[in-house]
N, C-alpha and C positions, 0 to 999 in steps of 0.2 A: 421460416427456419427457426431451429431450437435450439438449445443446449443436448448435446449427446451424454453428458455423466450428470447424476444428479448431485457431486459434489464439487466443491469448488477447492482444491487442496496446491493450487499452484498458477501462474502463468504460463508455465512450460505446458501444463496437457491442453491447454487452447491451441483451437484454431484460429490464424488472422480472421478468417469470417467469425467465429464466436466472438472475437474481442469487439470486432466492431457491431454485431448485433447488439453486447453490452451495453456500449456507448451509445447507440442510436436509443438502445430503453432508455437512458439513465437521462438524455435528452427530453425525451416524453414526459418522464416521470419529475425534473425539473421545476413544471411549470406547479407540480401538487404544494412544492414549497413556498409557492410567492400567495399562492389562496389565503382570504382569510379565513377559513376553516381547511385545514394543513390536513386533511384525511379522505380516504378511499377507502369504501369498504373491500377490498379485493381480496385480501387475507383473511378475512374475516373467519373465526373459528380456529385457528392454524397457531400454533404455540412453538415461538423461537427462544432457544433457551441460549445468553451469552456469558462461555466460561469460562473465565479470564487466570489465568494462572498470573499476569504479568501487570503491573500498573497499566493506566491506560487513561486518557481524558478523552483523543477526538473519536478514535475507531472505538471503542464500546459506547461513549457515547451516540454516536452516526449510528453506529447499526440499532441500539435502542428506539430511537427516533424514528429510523427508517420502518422499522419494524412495527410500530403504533402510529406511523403515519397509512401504513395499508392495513390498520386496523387489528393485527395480529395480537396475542399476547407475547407480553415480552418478558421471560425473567430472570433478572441479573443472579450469575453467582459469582464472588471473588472469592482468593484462593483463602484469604482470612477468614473466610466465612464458611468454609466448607467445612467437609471430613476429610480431607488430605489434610489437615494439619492435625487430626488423629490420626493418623498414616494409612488412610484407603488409598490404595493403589486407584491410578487412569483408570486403568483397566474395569475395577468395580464399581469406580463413579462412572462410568462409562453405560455398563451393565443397569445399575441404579436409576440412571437419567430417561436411560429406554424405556424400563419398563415403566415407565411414569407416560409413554407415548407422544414425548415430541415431536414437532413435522421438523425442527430442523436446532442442531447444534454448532453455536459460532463459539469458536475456540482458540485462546490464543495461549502460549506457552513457551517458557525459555527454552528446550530440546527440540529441535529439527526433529521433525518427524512425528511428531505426536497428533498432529490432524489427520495423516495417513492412518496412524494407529489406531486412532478413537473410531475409524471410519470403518475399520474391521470388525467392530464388537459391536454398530447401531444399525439399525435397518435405516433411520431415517438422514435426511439432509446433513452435511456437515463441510461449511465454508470453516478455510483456514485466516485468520485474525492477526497472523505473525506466529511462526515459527523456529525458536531461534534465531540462528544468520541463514536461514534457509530462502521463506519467503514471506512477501505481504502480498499476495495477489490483488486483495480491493484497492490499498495503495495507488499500486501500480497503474490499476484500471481510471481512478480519481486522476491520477495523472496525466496518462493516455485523454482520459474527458476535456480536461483542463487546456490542455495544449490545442487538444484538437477543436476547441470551439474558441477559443482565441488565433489560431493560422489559418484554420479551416482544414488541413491536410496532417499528417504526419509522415508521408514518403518526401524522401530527398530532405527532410530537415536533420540539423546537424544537434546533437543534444550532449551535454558535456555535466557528465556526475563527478565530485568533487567532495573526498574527503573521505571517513572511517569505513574504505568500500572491505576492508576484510568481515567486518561484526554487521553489517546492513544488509539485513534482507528486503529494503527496499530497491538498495542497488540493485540486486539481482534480480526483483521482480521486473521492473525498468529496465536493467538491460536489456532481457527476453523480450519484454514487451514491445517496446520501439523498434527494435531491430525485426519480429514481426511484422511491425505494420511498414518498415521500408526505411527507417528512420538510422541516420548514421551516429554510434554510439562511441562516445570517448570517454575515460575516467583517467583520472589521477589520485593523488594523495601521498602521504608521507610513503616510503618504502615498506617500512614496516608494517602499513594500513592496506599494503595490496596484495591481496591472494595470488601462489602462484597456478597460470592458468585461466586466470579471470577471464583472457580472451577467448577463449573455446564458447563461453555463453554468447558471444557475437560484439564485443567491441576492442578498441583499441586502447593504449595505454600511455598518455602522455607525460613527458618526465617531468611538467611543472603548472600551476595556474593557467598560468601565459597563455600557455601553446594549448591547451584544453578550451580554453573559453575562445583561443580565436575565429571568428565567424560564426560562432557557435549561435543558432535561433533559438534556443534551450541549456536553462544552465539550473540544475538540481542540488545543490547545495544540502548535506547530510551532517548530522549530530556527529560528535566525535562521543560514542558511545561507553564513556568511562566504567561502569556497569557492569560492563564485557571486557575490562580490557586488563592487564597488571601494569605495573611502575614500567616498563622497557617498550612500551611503543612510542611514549611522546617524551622529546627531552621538558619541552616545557607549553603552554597553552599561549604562552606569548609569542612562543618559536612559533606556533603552528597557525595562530592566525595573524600573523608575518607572511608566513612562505603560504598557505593556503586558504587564509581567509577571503571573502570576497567584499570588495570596498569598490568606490565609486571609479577611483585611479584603475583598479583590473578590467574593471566592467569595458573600459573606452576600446578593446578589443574584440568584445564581441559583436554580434549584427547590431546594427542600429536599432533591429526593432523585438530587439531580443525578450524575452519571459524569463522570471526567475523563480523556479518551484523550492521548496524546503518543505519535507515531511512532516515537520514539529516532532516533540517543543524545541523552538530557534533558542542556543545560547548566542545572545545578541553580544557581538564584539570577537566574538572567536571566528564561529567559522562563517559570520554574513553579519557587517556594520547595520546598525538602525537603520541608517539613512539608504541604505539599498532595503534591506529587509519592507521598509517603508515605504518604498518609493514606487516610482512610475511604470516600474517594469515588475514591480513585484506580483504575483498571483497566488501568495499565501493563502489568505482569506476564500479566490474563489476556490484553489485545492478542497478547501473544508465545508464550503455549500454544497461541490459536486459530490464530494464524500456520501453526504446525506442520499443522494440520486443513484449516484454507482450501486449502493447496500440495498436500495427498492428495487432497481431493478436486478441487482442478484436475487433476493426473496422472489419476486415476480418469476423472472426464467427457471428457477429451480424448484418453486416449489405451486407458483399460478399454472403451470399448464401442462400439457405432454411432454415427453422428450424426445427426438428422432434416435431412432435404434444407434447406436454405437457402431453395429456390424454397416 
């Protein structure tokens, strides 16, 4: 089995078989990170160009890595450093980048929709990096890895998102995603932080921590996205991780043998205590190894081998 599109612009156009193809490569590909010589030549020849409109530490750097771990070139551009800040339209850096003949453009940007766009104007590859509040597809998939090789399974597990689900497009990659693979999805957060609607992408809505985290085997814990937001969503950052932060007292609700994901970067104290952030149930850290593995094996399926026809 293959990837049917060769871009990666979402969670939603997978199929539960492609998502778990992903994860079973990202599995494989894994083990290239523990060698003491951390490379494959599998890409070898193949030039990923990653163009970042948006700050960025783990996902540009993961995909950099991923990328010069199967031997690819990899070359960074940020938005300070480009010709959009002489005012070249997407669109002509777009045009620009092609003809320079990349195998694949990893793009991330504050407007929803601009990986769809950029993907109209390049013949070649182009995974989306974060897209506004739309989506983070690798994210998602790093997550999806993360859970699924610490339970073994993700059907019938209960996964509980918590916090700025209107501005996070990792919520939404996450919710698609689990609810895909069979997994039962609940979120909360402040009133003002929840989209109306949210339920249509496949979870449910609960009105406080409590009832969110209980029995919950998964609990994703999200930045409260200041960046995105104006003065009228939160009365105050001590209100909010009060009623919504996650500390060791919330946690005694959830399964005993519960996982706690966080996207980064954690503001420690708001919305998840050190002492959980830190703790025994946390899988921060492996989030960010699998990171590395999800991005090789997207470069691998999209750009190492055939695709199966679409039709």
């Amino acid at each position: 089995m293959s990837l049917t599109n060769k871009n990666l612009l979402g969670i939603e156009s997978l199929s539960a078989e492609e998502i778990l193809l992903i994860l079973d490569t990202a599995e494989n590909f894994k083990e290239v990170s523990a060698r003491e010589i951390k490379k494959v030549p599998t890409l070898r020849g193949k030039t990923i160009i990653n163009l970042f409109y948006e700050p960025s530490t783990r996902t540009r750097t993961s995909f950099e890595i991923a990328a010069k771990r199967m031997s690819a070139d990899a070359i960074n551009i940020s938005v300070s450093a480009s010709s959009t800040v002489k005012g070249e339209t997407i669109k002509d850096t777009a045009r620009n980048l092609e003809a320079m003949k990349p195998d694949c453009i990893v793009v991330r940007h504050a407007s929803a929709g601009t990986p769809d766009m950029l993907a109209k104007y390049v013949d070649c590859t182009v995974i989306n990096a974060g897209d506004g509040a739309h989506e983070h597809p690798s994210q998602a998939l790093l997550d999806l890895m993360t859970v699924k090789e610490c339970k073994g399974h993700i059907d019938g597990l209960k996964v509980a998102i918590i916090g700025d689900i209107t501005h996070s497009r990792v919520a939404r990659s996450n919710i698609i995603g689990f609810s895909k693979l069979g997994a039962s999805v609940v979120v909360t957060g402040p009133r003002t932080l929840i989209p109306v609607g949210i339920e249509e992408l496949g979870c449910t809505v609960a009105k406080d921590t409590v009832s969110a985290i209980k029995g919950a085997d998964v609990i994703m814990m999200l930045r409260i996205q200041l960046e995105r937001q104006g003065d009228s969503f939160l009365p105050s950052l001590r209100e909010y991780a009060t009623l919504w932060g996650l500390d060791k007292d919330k946690l005694k609700a959830a399964a005993d043998d519960v996982v706690i994901l966080h996207p980064g970067p954690i503001n420690r104290g708001v919305e998840i205590s050190s002492d959980v952030a830190d703790g025994e149930y946390s899988l921060i850290l492996e989030q960010v190894t699998n990171g590395v593995a999800v991005r090789m094996a997207l470069f691998y399926l999209l750009l190492g081998g055939p695709r199966e026809s679409s039709e």
